[in-house]
Residue, then its C-alpha position, 0 to 999 in steps of 0.5 A: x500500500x502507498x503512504x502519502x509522502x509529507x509536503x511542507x511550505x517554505x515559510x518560517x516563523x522567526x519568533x513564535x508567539x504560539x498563538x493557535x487558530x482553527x477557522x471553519x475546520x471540518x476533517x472526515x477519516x475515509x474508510x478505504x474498503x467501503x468507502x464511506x467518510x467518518x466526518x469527526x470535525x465539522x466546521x470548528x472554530x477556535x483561538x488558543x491566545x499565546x501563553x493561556x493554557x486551554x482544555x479539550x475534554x470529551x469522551x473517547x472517539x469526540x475528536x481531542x485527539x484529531x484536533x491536535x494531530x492537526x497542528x503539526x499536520x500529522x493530517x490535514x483538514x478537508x476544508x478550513x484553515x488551521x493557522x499558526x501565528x496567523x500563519x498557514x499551517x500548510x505554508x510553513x516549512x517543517x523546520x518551523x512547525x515540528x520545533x514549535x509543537x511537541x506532544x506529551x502522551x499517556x505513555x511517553x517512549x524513555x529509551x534505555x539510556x541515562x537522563x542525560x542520553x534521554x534528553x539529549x536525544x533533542x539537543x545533542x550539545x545540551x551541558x549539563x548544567x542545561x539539562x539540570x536547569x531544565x529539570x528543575x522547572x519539571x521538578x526532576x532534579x531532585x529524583x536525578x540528585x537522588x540517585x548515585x550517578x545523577x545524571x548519568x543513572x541508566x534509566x531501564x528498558x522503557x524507563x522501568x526506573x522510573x515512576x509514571x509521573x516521572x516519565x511524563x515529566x522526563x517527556x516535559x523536559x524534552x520539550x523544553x529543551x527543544x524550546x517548543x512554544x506550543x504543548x500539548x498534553x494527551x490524556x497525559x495525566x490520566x494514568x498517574x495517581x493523585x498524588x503524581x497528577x497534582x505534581x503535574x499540574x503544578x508543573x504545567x501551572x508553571x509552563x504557562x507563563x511562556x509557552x501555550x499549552x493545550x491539554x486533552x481530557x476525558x476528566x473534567x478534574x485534570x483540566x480544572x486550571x485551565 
């Protein structure tokens, strides 16, 4: 079977705000075999204003997660205009758009590698003093400074060494280092106990100040700060 090859424009954004704007949006999954299409966004609108943090919640299969593929084009709509920094999203060059979004899921992938190597993984020159810097603002610099060889501690296959609240985090980290402006976090809390989605919170609290962020929900308690 043929996979579409990806097409980017050539525009570039040089300072980006994060402002997100969908205008009449409407996008439809085809069923290749019986060729029917399964409409899931019909003509939305909406403004996500730089640095608010703005929830999405519904239940499972009401569109969360098709809104926010669009963004950094994992699809594309059928009519509409998804725009950021009032710029088409379409018309921006991949360099642009992929560094401005990044996506934090339930289950973020954490190679078995150290912090350092996990985080480097998206800014290879990053010192180490960055990347402890970057983790005080996920509140991981604690859980590093705990363990014996700090940042250099192996992390498990798939971050067994890891409790789920500080994948997420590690996750957190990672998009900070590559200074994304927009971010996104799908059903990203909804697997952590109480205790690991309050820490959560206040992180992402935190992240408001300079970046946009969008978060998915099927509980109406994980976006309350929204």
């Amino acid at each position: 079977s043929k996979f579409p090859v990806e097409v980017f424009g050539d525009k570039t954004i040089k300072n980006i705000k994060g402002k997100i704007e969908f205008k009449n949006v409407s996008f439809a999954y085809s069923d290749q075999r019986d060729k029917k299409r399964n409409t899931i966004l019909d003509n939305i609108s909406f403004v996500v204003e730089p640095n608010k943090c703005v929830g999405i919640v519904g239940e499972s299969g009401a569109g969360k997660t098709t809104i926010i593929n669009l963004i950094p084009r994992l699809y594309d709509c059928n009519s509409g205009k998804v725009l950021l920094d009032n710029k088409d999203v379409k018309t921006l060059d991949e360099e642009t758009l992929r560094g401005a979004v990044s996506v934090v899921s339930q289950n973020p992938y954490i190679f078995n590698i150290s912090f350092a190597e996990n985080l480097r993984i998206v800014k290879k020159d990053a010192t180490d003093e960055e990347l402890i810097d970057i983790a005080k603002k996920v509140n991981l610099d604690s859980v590093i400074s705990a363990r014996e060889e700090g940042l250099e501690t192996k992390l498990g296959e798939g971050g067994l060494q890891l409790s789920g609240g500080q994948r997420q985090r590690l996750a957190i980290a990672r998009a900070l280092l590559r200074d994304s402006k927009v971010l996104i976090f799908d059903e990203a809390t909804s697997a952590l106990d109480n205790e690991n989605q309050r820490e959560m919170q206040e992180v992402i609290s935190k992240l408001q100040a300079g970046h946009t962020v969008i978060i998915i929900a099927y509980r109406l308690s994980t976006i309350c700060e929204a």
